[in-house]
C-alpha positions as CSV (number, residue, x, y, z in Angstrom):
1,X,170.2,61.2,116.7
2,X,166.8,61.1,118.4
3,X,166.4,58.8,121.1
4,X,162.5,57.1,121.9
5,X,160.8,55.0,123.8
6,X,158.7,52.4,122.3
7,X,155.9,51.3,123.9
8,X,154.3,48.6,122.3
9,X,150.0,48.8,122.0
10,X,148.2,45.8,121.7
11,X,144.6,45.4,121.5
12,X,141.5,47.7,120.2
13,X,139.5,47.0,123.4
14,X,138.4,49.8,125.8
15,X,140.2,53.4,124.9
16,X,141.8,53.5,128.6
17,X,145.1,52.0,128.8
18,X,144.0,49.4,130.7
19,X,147.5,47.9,131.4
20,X,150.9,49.8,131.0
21,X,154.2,47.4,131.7
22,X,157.5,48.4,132.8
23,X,160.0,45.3,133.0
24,X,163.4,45.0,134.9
25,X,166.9,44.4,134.0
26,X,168.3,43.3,132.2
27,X,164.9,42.9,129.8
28,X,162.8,44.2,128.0
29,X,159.1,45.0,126.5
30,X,159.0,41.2,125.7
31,X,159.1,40.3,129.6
32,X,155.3,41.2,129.3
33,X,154.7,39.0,125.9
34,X,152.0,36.4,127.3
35,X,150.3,39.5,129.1
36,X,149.9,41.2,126.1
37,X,148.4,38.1,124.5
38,X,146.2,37.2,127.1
39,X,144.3,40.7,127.6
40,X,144.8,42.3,124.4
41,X,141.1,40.9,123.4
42,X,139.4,42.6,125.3
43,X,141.7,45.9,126.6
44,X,144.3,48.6,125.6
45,X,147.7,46.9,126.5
46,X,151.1,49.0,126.3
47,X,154.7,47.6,127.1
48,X,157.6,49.6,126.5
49,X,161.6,49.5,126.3
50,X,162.7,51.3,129.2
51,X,164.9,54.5,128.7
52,X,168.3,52.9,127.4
53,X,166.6,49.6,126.6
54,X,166.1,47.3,123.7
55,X,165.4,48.2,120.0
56,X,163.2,50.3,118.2
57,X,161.4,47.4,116.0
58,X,159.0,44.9,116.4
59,X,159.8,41.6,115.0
60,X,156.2,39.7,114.9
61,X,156.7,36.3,112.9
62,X,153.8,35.0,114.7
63,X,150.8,35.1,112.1
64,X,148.1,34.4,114.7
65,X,149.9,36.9,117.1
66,X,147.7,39.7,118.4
67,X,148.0,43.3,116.6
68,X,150.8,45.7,117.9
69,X,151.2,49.2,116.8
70,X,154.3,50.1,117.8
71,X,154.7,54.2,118.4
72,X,157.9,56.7,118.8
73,X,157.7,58.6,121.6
74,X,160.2,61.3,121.2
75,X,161.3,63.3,124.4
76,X,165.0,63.8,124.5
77,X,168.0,63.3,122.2
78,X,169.6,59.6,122.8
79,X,170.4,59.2,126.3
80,X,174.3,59.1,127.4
81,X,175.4,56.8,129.9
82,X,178.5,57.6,131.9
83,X,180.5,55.6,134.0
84,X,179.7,57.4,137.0
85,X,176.5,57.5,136.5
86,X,174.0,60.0,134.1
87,X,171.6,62.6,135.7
88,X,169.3,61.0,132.2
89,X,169.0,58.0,134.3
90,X,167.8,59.2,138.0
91,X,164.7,58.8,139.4
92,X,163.2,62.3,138.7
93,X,163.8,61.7,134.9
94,X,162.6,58.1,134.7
95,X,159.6,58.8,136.8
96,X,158.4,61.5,134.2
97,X,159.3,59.4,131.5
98,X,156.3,56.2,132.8
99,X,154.2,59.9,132.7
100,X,155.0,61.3,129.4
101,X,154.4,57.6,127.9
102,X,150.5,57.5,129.3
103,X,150.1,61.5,128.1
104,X,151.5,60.8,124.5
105,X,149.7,57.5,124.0
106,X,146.3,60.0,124.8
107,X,145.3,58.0,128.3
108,X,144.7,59.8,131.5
109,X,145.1,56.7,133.6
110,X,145.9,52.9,133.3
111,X,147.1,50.0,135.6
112,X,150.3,49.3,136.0
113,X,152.4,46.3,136.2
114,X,155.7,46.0,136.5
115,X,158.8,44.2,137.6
116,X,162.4,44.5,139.3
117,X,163.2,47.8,138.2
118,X,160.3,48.6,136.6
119,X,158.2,47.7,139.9
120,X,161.1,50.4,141.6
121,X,159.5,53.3,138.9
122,X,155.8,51.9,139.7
123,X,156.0,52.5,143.2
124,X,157.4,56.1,142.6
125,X,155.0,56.6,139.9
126,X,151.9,55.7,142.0
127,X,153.0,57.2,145.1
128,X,153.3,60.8,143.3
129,X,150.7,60.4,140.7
130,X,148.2,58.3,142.3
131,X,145.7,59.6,140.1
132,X,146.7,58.3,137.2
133,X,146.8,54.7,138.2
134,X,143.5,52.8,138.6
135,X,144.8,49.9,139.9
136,X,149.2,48.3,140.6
137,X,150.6,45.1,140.0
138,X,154.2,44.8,141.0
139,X,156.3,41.6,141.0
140,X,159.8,41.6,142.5
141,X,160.1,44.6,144.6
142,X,158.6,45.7,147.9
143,X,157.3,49.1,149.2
144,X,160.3,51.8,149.2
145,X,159.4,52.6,153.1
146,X,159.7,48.6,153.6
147,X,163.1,48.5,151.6
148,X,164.5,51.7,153.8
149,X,163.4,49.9,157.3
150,X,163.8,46.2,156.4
151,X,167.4,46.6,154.9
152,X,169.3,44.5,157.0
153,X,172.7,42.6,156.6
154,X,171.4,39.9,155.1
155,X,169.6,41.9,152.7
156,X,173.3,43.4,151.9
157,X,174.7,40.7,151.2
158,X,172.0,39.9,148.8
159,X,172.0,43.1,147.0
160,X,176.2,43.0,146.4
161,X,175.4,43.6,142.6
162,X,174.0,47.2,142.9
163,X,177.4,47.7,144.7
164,X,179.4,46.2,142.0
165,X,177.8,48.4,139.4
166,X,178.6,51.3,141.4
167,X,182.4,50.6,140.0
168,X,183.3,52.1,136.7
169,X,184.7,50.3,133.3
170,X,184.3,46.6,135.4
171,X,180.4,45.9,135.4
172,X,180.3,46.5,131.4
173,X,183.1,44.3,131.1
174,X,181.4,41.7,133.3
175,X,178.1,41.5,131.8
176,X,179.2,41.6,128.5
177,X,182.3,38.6,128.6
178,X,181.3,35.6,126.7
179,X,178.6,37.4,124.5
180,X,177.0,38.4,127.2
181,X,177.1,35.4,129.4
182,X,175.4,36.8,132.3
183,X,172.0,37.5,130.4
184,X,172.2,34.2,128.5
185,X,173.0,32.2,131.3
186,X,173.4,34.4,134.9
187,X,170.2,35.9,135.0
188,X,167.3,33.3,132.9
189,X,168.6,30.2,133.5
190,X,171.3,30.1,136.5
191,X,170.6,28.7,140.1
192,X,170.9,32.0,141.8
193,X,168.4,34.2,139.5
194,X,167.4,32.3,136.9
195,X,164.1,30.4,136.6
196,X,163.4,27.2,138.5
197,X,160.6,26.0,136.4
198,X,162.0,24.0,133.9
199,X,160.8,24.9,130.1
200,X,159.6,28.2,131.3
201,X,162.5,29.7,129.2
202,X,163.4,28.8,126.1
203,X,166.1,29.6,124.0
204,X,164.3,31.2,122.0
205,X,163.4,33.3,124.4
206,X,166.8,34.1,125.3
207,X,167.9,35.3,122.1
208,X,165.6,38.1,122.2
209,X,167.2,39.1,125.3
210,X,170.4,39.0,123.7
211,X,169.4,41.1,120.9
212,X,168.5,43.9,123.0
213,X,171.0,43.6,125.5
214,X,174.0,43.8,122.8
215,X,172.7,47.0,121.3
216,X,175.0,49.4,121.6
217,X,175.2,51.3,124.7
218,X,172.6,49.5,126.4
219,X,174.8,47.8,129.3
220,X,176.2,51.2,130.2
221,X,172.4,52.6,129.9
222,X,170.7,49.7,132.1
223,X,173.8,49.5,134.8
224,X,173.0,53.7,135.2
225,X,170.1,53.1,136.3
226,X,172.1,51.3,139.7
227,X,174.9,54.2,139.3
228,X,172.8,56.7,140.6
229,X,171.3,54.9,143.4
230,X,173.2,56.3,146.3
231,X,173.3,60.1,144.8
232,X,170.9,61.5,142.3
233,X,168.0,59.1,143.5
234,X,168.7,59.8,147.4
235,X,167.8,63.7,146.6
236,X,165.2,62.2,144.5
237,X,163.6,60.6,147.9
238,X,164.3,63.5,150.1
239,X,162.7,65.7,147.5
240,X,160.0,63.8,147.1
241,X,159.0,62.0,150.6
242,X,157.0,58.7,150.6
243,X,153.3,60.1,151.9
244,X,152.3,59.7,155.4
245,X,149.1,58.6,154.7
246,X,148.6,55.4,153.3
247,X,148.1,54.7,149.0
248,X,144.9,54.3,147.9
249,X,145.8,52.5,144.5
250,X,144.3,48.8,145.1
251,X,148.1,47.6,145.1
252,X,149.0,43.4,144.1
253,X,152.2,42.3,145.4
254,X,153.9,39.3,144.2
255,X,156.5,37.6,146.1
256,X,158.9,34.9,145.2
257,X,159.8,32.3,147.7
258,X,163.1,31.8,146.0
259,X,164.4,35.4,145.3
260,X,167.9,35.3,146.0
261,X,168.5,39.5,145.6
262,X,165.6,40.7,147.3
263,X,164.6,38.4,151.0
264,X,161.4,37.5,152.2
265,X,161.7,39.7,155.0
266,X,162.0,42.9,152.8
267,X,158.6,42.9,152.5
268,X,158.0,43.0,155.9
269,X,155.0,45.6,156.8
270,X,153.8,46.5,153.4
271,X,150.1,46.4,154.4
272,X,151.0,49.7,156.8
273,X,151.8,51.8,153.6
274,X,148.9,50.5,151.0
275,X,144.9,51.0,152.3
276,X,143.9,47.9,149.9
277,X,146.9,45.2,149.5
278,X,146.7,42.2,148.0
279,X,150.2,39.6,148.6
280,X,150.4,36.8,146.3
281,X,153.6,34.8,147.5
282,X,154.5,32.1,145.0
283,X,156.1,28.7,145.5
284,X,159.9,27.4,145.1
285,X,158.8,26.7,141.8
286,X,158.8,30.8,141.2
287,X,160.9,32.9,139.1
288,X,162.4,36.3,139.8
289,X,162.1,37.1,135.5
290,X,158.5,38.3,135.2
291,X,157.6,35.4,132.4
């Protein structure tokens, strides 16, 4: 069986991909649904499943919906997940994939947006191809230098989940009790994670989610991605060192007040890493779910 990502082009506007989006867990290309809409008009707009994510179909029953042409981008045959985590899922081999996409969709460059996760595999992405990216938008996720210095234990405590995945059998079991609780209620909607503007998610909305979070082998697929954090992605960083010298990517940060997994404070001394930062910190009314 061949495995592909599926990145998702809106728009017939200029011929660079002006925006390529990269969502977090546990979502997917739909996170990114109202920024396809808004700047599909006027520009090349690209959102894709992650590597282990979603489906491989577009379900469009919105008539007045802007055109998507949804393209297979074959690289490798379907990833495996394993309980102690996949070498298909480390940085190295994620990284390459955000290339590949931009190559095989025929751009040379684009902006990128992304969030949680996602923003994780921007930062890596324009720190060691910062030619290929015009200009970054990340939401959720601070500098990697700023995560190394600013982890504290408060920030710890915060982050208890990525050690909870590190166990094996348990996290699938967790996510996945109730039909899925956790994404139906946990993460959209619950006081911890879940979005504090009321209406912002519908339930709808949230059905999608559960679609593509009940394919099979997804869970095991997204909670890899956390299973290689303290092996395969800590060569990853030693073999491929943050810069000295500052990024040159125009780089827009935004912050929630409210995140309960990553604190305020983590982003603590990002303007020392990026030449041209922008920080757009958002009120108590914010969500950590890029919507």
């Amino acid at each position: 069986m061949c495995w592909s990502l599926w990145p998702l082009q809106f728009g017939e506007g200029q011929s660079v991909c002006r925006f390529h989006s990269l969502h977090g867990f546990p979502e997917c290309w739909y996170s990114f649904r109202h920024l396809l809409d808004a700047f599909s008009g006027s520009h090349k707009v690209v959102a894709i499943d992650l590597r282990g994510y979603g489906y491989a179909i577009l379900r469009n029953t919105n008539p007045t919906a802007p055109k998507a042409h949804a393209l297979s981008c074959s690289f490798t045959n379907k990833p495996s997940p394993s309980w102690m985590g996949s070498a298909q899922y480390d940085l190295e081999t994620l990284v390459q994939d955000v290339r590949e996409v931009i190559r095989a969709l025929g751009y040379t460059e684009c902006v990128l947006v992304s969030h949680d996760w996602g923003g994780l595999l921007a930062w890596q992405f324009a720190l060691r191809y910062p030619q290929m990216v015009t200009r970054f938008v990340t939401m959720a996720m601070p500098h990697p230098q700023c995560w190394r210095k600013n982890f504290n234990l408060a920030q710890f405590s915060a982050s208890w989940y990525i050690f909870f995945f590190q166990l094996p059998w348990l996290p699938e079991l967790f996510t996945t009790r109730r039909n899925h609780h956790m994404t139906r209620r946990g993460v959209f909607t619950g006081r911890a994670m879940g979005c504090k503007r009321e209406g912002a998610v519908l339930s709808a909305d949230i059905d999608v989610y559960l679609w593509a979070s009940s394919t099979p082998g997804v869970t095991s697929s997204a909670i890899n991605y956390y299973r290689n954090v303290f092996t395969r992605n800590i060569m990853y960083g030693l073999m491929n060192p943050v810069p000295k010298t500052p990024l040159e990517v125009p780089v827009l940060s935004i912050i929630p007040d409210c995140d309960n997994a990553i604190l305020k404070s983590t982003y603590r001394g990002q303007a020392k890493y990026v030449k041209e930062l922008t920080e757009l910190r958002l009120t108590s009314k914010a969500t950590r779910c890029a919507r």
